[in-house]
C-alpha positions as CSV (number, residue, x, y, z in Angstrom):
1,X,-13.2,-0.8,-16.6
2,X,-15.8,1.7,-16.7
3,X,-15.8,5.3,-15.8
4,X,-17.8,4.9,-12.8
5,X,-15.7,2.5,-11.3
6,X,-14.0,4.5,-9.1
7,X,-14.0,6.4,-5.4
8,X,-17.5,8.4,-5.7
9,X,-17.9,12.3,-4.5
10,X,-20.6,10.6,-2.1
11,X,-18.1,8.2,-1.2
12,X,-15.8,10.4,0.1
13,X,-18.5,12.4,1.8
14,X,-19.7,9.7,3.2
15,X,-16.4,8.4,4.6
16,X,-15.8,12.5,6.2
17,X,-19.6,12.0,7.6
18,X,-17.8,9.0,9.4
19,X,-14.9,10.6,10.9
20,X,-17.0,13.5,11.9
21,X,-19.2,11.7,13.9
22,X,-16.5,10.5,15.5
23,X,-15.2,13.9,16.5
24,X,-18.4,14.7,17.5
25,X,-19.0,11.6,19.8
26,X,-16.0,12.7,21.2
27,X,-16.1,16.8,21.6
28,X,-13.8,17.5,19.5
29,X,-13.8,21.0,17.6
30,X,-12.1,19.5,14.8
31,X,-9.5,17.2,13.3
32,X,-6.3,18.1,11.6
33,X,-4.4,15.8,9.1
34,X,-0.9,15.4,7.4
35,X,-0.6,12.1,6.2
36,X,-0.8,12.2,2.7
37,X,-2.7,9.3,2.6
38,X,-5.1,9.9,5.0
39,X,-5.6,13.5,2.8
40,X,-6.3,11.3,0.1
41,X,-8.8,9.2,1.4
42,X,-11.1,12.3,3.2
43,X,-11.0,14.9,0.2
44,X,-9.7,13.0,-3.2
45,X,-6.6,15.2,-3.1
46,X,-3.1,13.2,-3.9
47,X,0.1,14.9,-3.5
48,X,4.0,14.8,-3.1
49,X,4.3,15.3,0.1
50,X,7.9,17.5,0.5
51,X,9.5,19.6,3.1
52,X,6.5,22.3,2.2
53,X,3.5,21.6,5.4
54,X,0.0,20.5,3.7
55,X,-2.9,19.6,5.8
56,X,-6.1,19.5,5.3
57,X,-9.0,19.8,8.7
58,X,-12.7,19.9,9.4
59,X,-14.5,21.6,11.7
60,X,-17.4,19.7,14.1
61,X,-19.9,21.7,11.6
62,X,-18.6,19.5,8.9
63,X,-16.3,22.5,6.9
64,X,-13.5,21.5,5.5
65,X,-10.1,23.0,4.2
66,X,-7.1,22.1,3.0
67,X,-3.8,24.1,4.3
68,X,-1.3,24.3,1.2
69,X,2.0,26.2,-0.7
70,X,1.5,28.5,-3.4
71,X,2.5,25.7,-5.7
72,X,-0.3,23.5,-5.0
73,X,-3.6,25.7,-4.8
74,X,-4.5,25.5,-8.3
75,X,-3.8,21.4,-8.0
76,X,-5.9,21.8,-5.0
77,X,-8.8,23.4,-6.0
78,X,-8.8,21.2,-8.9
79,X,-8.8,17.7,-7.7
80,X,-10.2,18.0,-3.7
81,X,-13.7,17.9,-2.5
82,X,-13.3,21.2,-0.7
83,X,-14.7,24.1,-0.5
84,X,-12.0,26.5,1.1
85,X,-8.3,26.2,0.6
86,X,-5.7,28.5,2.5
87,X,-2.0,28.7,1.2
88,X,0.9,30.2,2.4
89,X,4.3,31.1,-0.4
90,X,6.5,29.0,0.6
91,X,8.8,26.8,2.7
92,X,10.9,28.2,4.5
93,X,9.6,31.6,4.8
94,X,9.4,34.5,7.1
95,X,7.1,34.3,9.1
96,X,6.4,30.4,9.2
97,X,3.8,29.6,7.2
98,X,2.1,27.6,9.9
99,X,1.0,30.7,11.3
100,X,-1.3,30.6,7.9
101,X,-2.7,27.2,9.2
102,X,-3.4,28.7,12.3
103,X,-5.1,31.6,11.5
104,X,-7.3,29.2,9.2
105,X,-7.6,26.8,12.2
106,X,-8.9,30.0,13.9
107,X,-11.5,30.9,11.9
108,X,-13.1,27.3,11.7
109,X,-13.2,27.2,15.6
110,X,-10.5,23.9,15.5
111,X,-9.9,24.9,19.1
112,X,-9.3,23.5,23.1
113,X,-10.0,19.8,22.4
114,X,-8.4,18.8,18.4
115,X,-7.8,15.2,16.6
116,X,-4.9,15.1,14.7
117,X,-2.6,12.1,13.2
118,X,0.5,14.0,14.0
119,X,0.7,16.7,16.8
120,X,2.2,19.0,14.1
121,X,3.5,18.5,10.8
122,X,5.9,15.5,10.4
123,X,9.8,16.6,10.5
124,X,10.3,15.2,7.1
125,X,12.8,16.6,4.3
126,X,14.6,18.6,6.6
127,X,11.6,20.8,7.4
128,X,11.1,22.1,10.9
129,X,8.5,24.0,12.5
130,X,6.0,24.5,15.7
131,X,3.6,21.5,16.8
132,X,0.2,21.9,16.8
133,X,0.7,22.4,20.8
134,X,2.5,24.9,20.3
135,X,1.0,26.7,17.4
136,X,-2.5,26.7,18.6
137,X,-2.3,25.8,22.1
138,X,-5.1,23.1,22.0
139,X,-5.3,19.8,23.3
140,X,-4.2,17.4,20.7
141,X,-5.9,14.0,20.7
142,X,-4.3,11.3,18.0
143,X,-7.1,9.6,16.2
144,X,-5.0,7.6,14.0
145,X,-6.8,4.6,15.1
146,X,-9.8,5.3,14.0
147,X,-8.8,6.4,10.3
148,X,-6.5,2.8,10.3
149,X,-9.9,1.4,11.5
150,X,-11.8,2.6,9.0
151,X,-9.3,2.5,6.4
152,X,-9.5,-1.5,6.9
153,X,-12.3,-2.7,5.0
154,X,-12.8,-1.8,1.6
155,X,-16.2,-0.3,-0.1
156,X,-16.9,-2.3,-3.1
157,X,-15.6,0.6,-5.2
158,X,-11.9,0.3,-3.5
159,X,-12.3,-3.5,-4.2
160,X,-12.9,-2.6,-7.9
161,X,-9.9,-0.6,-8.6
162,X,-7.9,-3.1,-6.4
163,X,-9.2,-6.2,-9.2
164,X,-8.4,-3.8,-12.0
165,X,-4.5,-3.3,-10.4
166,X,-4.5,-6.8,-9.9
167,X,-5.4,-7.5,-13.8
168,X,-2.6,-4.8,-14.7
169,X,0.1,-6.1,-12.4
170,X,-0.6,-9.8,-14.1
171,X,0.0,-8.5,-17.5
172,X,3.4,-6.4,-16.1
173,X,4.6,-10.1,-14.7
174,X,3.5,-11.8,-17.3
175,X,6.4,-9.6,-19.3
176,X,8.5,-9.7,-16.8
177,X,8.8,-13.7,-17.0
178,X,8.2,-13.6,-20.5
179,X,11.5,-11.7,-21.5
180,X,13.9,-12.8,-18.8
181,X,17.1,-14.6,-20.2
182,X,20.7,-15.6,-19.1
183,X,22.5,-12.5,-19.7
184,X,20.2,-9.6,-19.5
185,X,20.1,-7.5,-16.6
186,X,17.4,-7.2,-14.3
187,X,17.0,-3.3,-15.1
188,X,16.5,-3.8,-19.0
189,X,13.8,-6.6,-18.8
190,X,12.2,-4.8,-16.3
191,X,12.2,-1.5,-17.9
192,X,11.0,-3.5,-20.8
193,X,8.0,-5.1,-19.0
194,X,6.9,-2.0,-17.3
195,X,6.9,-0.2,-20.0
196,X,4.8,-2.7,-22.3
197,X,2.1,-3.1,-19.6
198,X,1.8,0.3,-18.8
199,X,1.1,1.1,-22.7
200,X,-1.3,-1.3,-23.3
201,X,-2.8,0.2,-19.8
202,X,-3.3,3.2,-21.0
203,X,-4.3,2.2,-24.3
204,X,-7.1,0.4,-22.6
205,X,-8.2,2.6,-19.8
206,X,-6.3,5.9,-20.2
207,X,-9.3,8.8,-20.5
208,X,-10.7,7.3,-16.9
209,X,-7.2,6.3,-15.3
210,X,-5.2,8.0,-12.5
211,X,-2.1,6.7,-11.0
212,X,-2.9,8.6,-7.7
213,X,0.5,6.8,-6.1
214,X,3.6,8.6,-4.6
215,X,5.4,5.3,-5.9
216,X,4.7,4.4,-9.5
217,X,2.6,5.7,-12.3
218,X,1.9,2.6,-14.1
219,X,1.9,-1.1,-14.7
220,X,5.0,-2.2,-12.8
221,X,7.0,-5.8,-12.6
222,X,10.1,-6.1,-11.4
223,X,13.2,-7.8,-9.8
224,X,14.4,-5.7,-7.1
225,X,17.3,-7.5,-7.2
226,X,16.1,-10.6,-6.0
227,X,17.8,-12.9,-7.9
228,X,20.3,-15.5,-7.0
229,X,21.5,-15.7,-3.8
230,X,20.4,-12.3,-2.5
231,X,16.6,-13.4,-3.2
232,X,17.5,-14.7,0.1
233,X,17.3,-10.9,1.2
234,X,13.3,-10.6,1.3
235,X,13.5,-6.4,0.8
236,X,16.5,-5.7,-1.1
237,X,16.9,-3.2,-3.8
238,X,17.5,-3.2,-7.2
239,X,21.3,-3.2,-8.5
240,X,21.3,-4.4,-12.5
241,X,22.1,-7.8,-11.7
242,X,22.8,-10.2,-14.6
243,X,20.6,-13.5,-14.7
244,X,22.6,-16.3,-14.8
245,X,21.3,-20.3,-14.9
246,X,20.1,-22.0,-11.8
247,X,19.4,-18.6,-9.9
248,X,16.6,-18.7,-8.1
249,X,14.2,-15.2,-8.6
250,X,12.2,-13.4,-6.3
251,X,9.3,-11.0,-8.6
252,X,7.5,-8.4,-7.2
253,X,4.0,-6.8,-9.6
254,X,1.5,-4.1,-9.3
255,X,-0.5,-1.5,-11.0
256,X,-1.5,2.2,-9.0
257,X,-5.2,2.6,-10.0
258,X,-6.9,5.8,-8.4
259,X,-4.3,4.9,-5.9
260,X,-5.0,1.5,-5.0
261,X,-2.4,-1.0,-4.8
262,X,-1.9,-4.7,-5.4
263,X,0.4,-7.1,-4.2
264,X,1.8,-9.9,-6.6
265,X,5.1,-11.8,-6.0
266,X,6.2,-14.9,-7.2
267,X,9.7,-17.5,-6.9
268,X,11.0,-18.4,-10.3
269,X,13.7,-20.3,-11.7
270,X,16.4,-19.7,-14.3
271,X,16.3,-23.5,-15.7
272,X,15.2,-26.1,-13.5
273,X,15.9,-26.1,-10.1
274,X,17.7,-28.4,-7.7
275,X,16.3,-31.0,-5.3
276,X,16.8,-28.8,-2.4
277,X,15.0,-26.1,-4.3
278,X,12.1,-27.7,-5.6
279,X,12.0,-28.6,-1.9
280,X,11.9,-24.9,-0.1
281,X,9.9,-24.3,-3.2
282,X,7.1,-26.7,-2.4
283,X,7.2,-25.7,1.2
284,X,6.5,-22.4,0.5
285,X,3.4,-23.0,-1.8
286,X,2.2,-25.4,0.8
287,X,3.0,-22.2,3.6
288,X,0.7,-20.5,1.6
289,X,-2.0,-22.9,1.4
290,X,-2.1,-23.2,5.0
291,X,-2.9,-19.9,5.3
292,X,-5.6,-19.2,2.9
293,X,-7.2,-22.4,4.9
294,X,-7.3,-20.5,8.4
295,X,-8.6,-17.1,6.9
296,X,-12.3,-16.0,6.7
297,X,-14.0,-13.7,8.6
298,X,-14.7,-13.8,12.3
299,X,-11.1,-15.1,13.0
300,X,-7.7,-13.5,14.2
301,X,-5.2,-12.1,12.2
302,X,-3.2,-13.9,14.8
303,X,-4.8,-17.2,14.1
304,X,-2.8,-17.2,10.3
305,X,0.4,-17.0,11.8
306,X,0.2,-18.9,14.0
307,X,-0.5,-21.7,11.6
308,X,2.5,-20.7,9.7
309,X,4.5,-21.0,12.7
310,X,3.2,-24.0,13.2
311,X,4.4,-25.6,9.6
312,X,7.7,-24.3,9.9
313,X,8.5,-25.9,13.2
314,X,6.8,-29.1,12.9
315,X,8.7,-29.3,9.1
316,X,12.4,-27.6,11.0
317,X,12.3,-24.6,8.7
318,X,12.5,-21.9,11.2
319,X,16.3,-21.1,10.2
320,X,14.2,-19.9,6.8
321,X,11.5,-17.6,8.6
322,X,12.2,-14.1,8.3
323,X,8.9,-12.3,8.6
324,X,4.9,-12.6,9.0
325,X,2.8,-13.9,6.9
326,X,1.2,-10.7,5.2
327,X,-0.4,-7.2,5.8
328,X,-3.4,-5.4,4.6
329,X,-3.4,-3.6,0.9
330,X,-4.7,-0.5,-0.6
331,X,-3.8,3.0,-0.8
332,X,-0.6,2.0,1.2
333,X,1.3,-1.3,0.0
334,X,1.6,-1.7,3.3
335,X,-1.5,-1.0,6.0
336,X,-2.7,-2.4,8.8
337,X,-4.0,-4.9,10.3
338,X,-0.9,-7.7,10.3
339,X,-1.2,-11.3,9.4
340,X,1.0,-11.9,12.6
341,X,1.0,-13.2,15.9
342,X,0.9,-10.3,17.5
343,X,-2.3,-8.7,15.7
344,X,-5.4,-10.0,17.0
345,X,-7.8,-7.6,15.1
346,X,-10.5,-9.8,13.8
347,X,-11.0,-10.1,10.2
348,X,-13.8,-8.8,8.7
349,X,-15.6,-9.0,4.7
350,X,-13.8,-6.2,2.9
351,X,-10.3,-6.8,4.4
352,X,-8.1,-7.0,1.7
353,X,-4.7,-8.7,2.7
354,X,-1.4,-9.8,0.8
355,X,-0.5,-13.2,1.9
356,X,3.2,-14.0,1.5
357,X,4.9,-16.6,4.4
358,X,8.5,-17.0,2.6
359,X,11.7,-19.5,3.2
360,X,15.0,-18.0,2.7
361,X,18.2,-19.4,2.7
362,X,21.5,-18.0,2.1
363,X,22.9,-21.0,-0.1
364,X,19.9,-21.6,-2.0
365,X,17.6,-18.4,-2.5
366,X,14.8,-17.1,-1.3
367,X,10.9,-18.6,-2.0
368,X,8.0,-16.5,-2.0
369,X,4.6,-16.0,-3.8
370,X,2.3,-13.0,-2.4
371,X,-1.4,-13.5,-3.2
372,X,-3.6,-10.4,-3.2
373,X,-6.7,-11.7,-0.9
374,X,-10.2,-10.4,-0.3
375,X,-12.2,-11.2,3.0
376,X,-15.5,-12.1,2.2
377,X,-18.4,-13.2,4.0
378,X,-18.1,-16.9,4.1
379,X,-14.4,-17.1,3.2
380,X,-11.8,-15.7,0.7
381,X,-11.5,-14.3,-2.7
382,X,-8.3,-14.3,-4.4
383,X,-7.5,-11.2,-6.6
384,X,-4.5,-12.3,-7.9
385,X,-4.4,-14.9,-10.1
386,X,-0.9,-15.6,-11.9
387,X,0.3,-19.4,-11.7
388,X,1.6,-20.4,-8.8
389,X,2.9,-24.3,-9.7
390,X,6.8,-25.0,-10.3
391,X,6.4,-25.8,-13.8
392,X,4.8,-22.9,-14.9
393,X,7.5,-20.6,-13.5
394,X,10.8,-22.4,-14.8
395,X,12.2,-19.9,-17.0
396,X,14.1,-22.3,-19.9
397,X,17.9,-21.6,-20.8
């Protein structure tokens, strides 16, 4: 990885030249922001977002700010592409410190007819305060859709650091599988892995890396306690479960680069499975087959789905469906648009989607890979690249 392979200054001018014009085409005197992601992607800036209000606007001259606590200006002025940052001491205080973003708001001319995400700052981490109705008395216009728009499709930079996650979330799995044996727990092997990969991470890469993630700040492999029966329970959590023979796991990798994630999942076995697993098992690679055959550009989201749908019925799986077939990647782990039959937005070169249709049944585990999948212009380019065949994820006892 070289040091210029990441998000550019002009890049992130370029992307606020966007979203100006589209305040512009639309008379609006501004735009205000909370979403810590959306922060990110405008000015560079990543943050915990707490109980403590941070936003950051721009006015329909093309000045920008960023409204934040005492405890984050010198963070602020450090890592945003900003010229003017207002802060307030802290949350709560008297008087509100929104009456700081106000008076900032003021001064800009964000006035009368305003794009925002959230008509005030989010009620998150018990904080409470005025909306940006009430606070300013403007006319608040959500433009979230256009920021998911043009969040969609990836510059060949975000594409980059996605392929270099992708390269640090195989190594993590590759741990992960390597040091997994009856009678360890799933906390200690996957402590073990994550902390390997993430060494040899920053060994490698260190002086230009940045996690940039609210989630993790490495390489990261793990279980989530996916294993046995409850890999049948496609999002549950982690609880230091003991591998035993013939469980069937559920893996799940990544690696935060400039804040980019991945997406790599695979089914394993503790020894080798049954008849009726190998059979959900080759199912599911065949599920995921289908649906790197119906994607490419020019075609609905909806269209994947569909074809997944499809498979199960025409096979009498769907007591095994649980969920669609994938989502798009990148700052988030989850972002929109939806491999689902309900999303018809048309995919487009840059799209970068995790594909992951999974069986799951209570007796005999749950089956899922998730593929990291780039759009391209005449079809699809897998990121991910971990094996995906039965015999190369048998685990031996």
């Amino acid at each position: 990885m070289e040091a210029s392979i990441k998000i550019t200054d002009q890049e992130f001018q370029s992307r606020a030249d966007q979203l100006l014009n589209h305040l512009n085409e639309n008379n609006l005197s501004g735009v205000v922001l909370f979403e810590s992601h959306y922060i990110l992607y405008y000015t560079g800036f990543a943050f915990i977002p707490t109980e403590r209000p941070i936003g950051f606007a721009m006015n329909s001259k093309g000045e920008k700010s960023l409204f934040v606590p005492r405890l984050e200006v010198e963070h602020a002025k450090a890592n945003a592409l900003i010229s003017r940052v207002d802060h307030y001491l802290e949350y709560p205080d008297n008087p509100h410190p929104m009456g700081v973003l106000k008076k900032m708001l003021d001064e800009m001319g964000v006035s009368g007819d305003v794009g925002a995400d959230h008509d005030g700052y989010p009620w998150i981490f018990g904080y409470r305060g005025p909306s940006l109705t009430e606070l300013t008395g403007a006319t608040i216009h959500n433009i979230k859709a256009f920021i998911e728009d043009q969040m969609m499709i990836k510059s060949d930079a975000e594409i980059a650091l996605l392929k270099e996650s992708c390269k640090w979330g195989n190594l993590a799995h590759m741990l992960l599988q390597r040091y997994t044996e009856v009678g360890l727990t799933e906390t200690e092997v996957a402590q073990r892995a994550c902390n390997e990969a993430t060494c040899a991470m920053l060994d490698t890469i260190g002086p230009i890396f940045r996690s940039q993630s609210s989630w993790f700040s490495g390489a990261v492999a793990m279980y989530r306690g996916q294993i046995g029966r409850t890999s049948a329970i496609p999002h549950a959590l982690a609880n230091n479960i003991t591998f035993q023979a013939g469980d069937a796991l559920v893996t799940g990798a990544t690696a935060p680069v400039w804040g980019y994630h991945s997406e790599l999942e695979r089914s394993m076995f503790m020894g080798p499975p049954s008849d009726d697993q190998k059979r959900l098992f080759d199912h599911m690679v065949a599920l995921q087959n289908t649906a790197f055959a119906e994607m490419g550009p020019g075609k609905p989201c909806s269209i994947v789905d569909k074809a997944i749908h499809a498979y199960f019925e025409k096979h009498d799986l769907m007591p095994y469906w649980r969920h669609h077939t994938g989502h798009n990647i990148g700052l988030r782990y989850h972002e929109a648009p939806f491999l689902d039959t309900g999303d018809h937005t048309e995919m487009k070169p840059g799209m970068v989607f995790s594909v992951e249709p999974g069986l799951y049944s209570p007796e005999l585990g749950g089956y899922r890979h998730s593929d990291t999948v780039l759009i391209t212009d005449d079809g699809i380019e897998m990121l991910t690249y971990y094996p995906r065949d039965l015999e190369s994820l048998i685990i031996p006892v």
